[in-house]
C-alpha positions in Angstrom: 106.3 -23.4 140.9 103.3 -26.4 141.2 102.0 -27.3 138.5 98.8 -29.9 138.4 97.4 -32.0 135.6 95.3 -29.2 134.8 98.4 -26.6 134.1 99.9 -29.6 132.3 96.9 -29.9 130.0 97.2 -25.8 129.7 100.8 -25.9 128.7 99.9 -28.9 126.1 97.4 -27.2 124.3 99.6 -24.0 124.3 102.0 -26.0 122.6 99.8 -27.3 120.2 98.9 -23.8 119.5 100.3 -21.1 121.2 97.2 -18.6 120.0 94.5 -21.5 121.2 91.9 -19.1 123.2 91.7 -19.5 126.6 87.6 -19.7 126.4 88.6 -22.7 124.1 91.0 -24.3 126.3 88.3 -24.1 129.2 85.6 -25.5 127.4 87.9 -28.9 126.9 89.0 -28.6 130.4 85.5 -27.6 131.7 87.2 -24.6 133.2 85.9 -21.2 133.1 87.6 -18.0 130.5 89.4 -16.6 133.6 90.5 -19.8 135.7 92.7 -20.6 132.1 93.8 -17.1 132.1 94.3 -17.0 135.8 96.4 -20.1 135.4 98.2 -19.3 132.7 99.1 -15.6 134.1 101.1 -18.1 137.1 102.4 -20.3 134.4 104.5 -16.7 133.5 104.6 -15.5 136.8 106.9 -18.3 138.0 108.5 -19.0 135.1 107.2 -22.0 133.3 106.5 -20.6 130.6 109.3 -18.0 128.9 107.8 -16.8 125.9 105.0 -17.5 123.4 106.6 -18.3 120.1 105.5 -19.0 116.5 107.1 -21.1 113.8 107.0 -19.9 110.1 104.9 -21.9 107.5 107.5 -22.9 104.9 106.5 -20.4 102.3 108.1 -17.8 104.6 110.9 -19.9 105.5 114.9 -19.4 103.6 116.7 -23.1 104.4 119.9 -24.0 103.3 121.9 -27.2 103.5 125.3 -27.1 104.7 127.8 -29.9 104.2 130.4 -30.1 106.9 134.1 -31.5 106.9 135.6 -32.5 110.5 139.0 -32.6 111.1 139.8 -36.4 111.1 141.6 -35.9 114.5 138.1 -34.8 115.9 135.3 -36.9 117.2 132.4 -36.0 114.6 129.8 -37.1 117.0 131.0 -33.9 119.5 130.7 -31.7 116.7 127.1 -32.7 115.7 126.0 -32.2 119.0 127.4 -28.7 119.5 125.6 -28.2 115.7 122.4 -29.5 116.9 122.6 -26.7 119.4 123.2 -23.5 116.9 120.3 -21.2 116.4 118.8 -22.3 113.1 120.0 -25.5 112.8 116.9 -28.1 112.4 118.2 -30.9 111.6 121.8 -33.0 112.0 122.9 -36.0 110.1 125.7 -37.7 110.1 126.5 -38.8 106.3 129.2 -40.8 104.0 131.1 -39.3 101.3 133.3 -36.3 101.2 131.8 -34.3 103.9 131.2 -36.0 107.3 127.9 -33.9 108.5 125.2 -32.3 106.7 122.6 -29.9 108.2 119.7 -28.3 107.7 119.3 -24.5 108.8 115.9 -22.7 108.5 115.7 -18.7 109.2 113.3 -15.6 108.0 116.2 -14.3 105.7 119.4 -15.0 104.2 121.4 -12.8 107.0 119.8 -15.2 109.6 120.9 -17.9 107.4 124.5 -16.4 107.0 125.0 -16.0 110.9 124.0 -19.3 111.7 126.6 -20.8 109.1 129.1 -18.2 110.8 128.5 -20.0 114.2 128.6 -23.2 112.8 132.2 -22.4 111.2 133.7 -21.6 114.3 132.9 -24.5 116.3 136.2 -26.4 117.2 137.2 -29.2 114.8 134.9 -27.9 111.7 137.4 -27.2 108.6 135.1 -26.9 105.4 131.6 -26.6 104.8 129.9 -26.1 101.2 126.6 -24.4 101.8 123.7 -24.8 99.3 120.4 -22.6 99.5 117.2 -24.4 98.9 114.8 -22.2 95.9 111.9 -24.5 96.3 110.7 -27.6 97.6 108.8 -30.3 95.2 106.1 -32.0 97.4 
């Protein structure tokens, strides 16, 4: 589908925030209510945009750190990337020490929690992980 610099400007508000009203949008764009809506009806019509999600303020957030051993006879760099690519998973490092990768896995529950650490233990080349659930965060 075409898109102009106006749909651009749509979708980049939208992802600013995805509940921005469309009277809103047009006033900055000096568009009218329904040309946004119009517009943004085409945006999901032809497929630019999927879905309108929302992300959890951290109060309703469960995150866990999980420390990750790689077989030595695998390159760690492939396995971060296919870990960077699990549902959940927010954040890769690669890290020192004992374990070779640590991540960071955000969900809505502990289940959510316990099927992305499932995933993650079955990805080729992963042979240990020590998972630690975060209570709180300090500042």
């Amino acid at each position: 589908m075409f898109k102009d610099k106006i749909d651009e400007k749509i979708i980049e508000f939208l992802r600013e925030n995805s509940r921005e009203s469309f009277v809103d949008i047009g006033k900055k764009l000096k568009l009218s209510e329904s040309a946004v809506r119009r517009r943004v009806k085409n945006l999901v019509d032809g497929g630019t945009i999927k879905r309108f999600t929302l992300e959890l303020g951290e109060e309703n957030v469960t995150s866990a750190l999980v420390l990750v051993s790689v077989d030595s006879a695998t390159d760690t760099s492939k396995v971060s990337l296919k870990l960077a690519k699990l549902d959940g998973v927010k954040t890769v490092y690669e890290i020192t020490g004992q374990y070779d990768i640590t991540t960071i896995i955000s969900a809505s529950n502990i289940a959510e929690i316990n099927n992305s650490i499932d995933a993650l233990r079955k990805i080729p080349g992963v042979i240990d992980t020590n998972t630690v659930i975060i209570l709180r965060k300090i500042t």
